[in-house]
N, C-alpha and C positions, 0 to 999 in steps of 0.2 A: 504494500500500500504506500502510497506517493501523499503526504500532506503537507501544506502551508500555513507557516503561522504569520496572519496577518497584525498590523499593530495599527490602530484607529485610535487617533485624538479626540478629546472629549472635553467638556465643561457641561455642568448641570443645564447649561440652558440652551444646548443644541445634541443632547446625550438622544434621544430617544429620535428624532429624525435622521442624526448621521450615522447610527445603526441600521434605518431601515435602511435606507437609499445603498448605504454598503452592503448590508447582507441581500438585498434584491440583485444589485450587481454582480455576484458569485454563482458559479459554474459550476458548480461540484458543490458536498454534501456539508453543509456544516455541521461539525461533531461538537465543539463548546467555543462559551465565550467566560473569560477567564479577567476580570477585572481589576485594575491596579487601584487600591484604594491604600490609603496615606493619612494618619490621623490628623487634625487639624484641632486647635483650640480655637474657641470664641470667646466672648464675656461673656455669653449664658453656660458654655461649660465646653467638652468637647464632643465633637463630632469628625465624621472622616468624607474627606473628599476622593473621586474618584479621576485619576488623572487622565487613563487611556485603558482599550480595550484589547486583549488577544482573542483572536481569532480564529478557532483553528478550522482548516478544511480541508478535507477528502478531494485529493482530485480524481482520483479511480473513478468517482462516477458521475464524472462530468459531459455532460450531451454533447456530440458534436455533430 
């Protein structure tokens, strides 16, 4: 089996669009997407941000 790990930039307020339009883009089979999250402090306490996505994809069963 032949796969590709894709790496997709993100911010909370373009996260859920540049997912689809990339994974619609894809040839072959998506097996996981595997998120880079990074804790972050605020003044109400902490929380974690998510910086960028991997991707991973099957090309074996790609249409051609």
């Amino acid at each position: 089996m032949n796969y590709k790990v894709h790496r997709l930039e993100v911010d909370k307020s373009n996260l859920q669009e540049k997912l689809e339009k990339f994974l619609n883009s894809l040839h072959g089979e998506v097996i996981s997407v595997f998120p880079h999250i990074r804790p972050s402090f605020q003044f109400m306490g902490a929380t974690a941000k998510i910086d960028y996505l991997l991707i991973i994809e099957n090309l074996d069963t790609q249409l051609h």
